[in-house]
C-alpha positions as CSV (number, residue, x, y, z in Angstrom):
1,X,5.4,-2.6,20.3
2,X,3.6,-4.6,18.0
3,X,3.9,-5.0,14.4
4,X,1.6,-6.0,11.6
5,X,1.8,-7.5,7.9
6,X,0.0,-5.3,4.9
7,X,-2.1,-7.9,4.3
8,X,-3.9,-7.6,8.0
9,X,-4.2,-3.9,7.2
10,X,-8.0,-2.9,6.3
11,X,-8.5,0.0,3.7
12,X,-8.1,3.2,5.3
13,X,-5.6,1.8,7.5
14,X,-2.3,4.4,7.9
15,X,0.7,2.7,9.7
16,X,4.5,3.2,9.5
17,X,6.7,0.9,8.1
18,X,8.8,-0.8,11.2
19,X,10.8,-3.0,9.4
20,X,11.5,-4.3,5.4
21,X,12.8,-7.8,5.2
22,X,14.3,-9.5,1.8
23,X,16.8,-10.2,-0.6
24,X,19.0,-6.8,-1.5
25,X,17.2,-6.6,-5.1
26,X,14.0,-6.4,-3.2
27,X,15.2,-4.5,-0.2
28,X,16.9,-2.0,-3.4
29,X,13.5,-1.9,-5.0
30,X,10.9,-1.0,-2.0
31,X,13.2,1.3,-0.7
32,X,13.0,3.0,-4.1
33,X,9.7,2.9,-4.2
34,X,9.8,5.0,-0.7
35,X,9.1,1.6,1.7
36,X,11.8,2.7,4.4
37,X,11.7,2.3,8.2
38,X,9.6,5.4,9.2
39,X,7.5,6.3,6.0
40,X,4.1,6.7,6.7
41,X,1.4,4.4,4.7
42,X,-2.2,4.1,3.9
43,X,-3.6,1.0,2.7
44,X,-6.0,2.0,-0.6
45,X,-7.2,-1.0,-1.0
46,X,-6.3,-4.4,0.4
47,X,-6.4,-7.9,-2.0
48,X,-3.5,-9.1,-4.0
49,X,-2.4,-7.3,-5.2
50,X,-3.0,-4.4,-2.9
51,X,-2.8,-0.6,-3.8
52,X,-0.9,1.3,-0.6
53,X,-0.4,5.5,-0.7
54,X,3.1,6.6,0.0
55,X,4.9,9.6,-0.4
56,X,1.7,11.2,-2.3
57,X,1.9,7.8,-4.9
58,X,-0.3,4.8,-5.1
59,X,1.8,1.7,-5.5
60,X,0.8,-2.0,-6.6
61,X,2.1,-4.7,-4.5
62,X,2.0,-8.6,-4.9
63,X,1.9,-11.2,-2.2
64,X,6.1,-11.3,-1.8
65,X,6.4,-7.8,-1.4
66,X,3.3,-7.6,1.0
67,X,4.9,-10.0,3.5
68,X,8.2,-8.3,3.1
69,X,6.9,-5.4,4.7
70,X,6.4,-4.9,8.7
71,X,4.1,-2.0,9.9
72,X,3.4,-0.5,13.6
73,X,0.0,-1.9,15.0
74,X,-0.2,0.8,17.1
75,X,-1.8,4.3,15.7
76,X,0.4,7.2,17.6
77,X,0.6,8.9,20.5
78,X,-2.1,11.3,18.8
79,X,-4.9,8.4,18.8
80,X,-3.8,7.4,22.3
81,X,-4.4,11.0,23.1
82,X,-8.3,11.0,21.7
83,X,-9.0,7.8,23.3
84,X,-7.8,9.3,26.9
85,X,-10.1,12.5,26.3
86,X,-13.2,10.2,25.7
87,X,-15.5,10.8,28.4
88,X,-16.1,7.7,31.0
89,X,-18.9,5.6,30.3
90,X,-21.8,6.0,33.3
C-alpha cells in the first residue's frame, strides 16, 4: 500500500488517515481533533495552512501538523471496482 502526505493531496481529494506521527502533545491534539488511523478525510483546500473536512468539521492545519499526518494513496476497493467496469478501449 502506498501512503501520501496532506500536502500532495489536491482539493477534493478524500483519503484515510494511515498513520499520525509526533510528539504525544501533538499526537493528543490531532487525535482530538478526530485525525486517527481510519477516519476518513477530504482536503478543502490545499496551501499552508490547509483546510481538511473531518468528522462533518473543517479544520486548519499548519505545515508541522500536515507532515505529521500519513494518508492511503490508494482510493478503495469501490474506485477499483469503477475502473474494472470501464469498457475496453477499441
Amino acid at each position: 500500500m502506498h501512503f501520501l502526505g496532506l500536502p500532495e493531496l489536491r482539493a477534493g481529494d478524500t483519503r484515510t488517515v494511515s498513520s499520525v506521527h509526533g510528539g504525544n502533545v501533538a499526537l493528543k491534539r490531532l487525535a482530538d481533533l478526530g485525525f486517527v488511523r481510519g477516519a476518513s478525510l477530504t482536503m478543502v483546500a490545499p496551501g499552508r495552512p490547509c483546510i481538511v473536512r473531518i468528522d462533518d468539521r473543517l479544520i486548519g492545519l499548519g505545515d508541522a501538523y500536515q507532515r505529521s499526518i500519513a494518508v492511503n494513496a490508494d482510493l478503495g476497493e469501490a474506485s477499483a471496482d469503477r475502473e474494472e467496469e470501464a469498457p475496453a478501449r477499441p
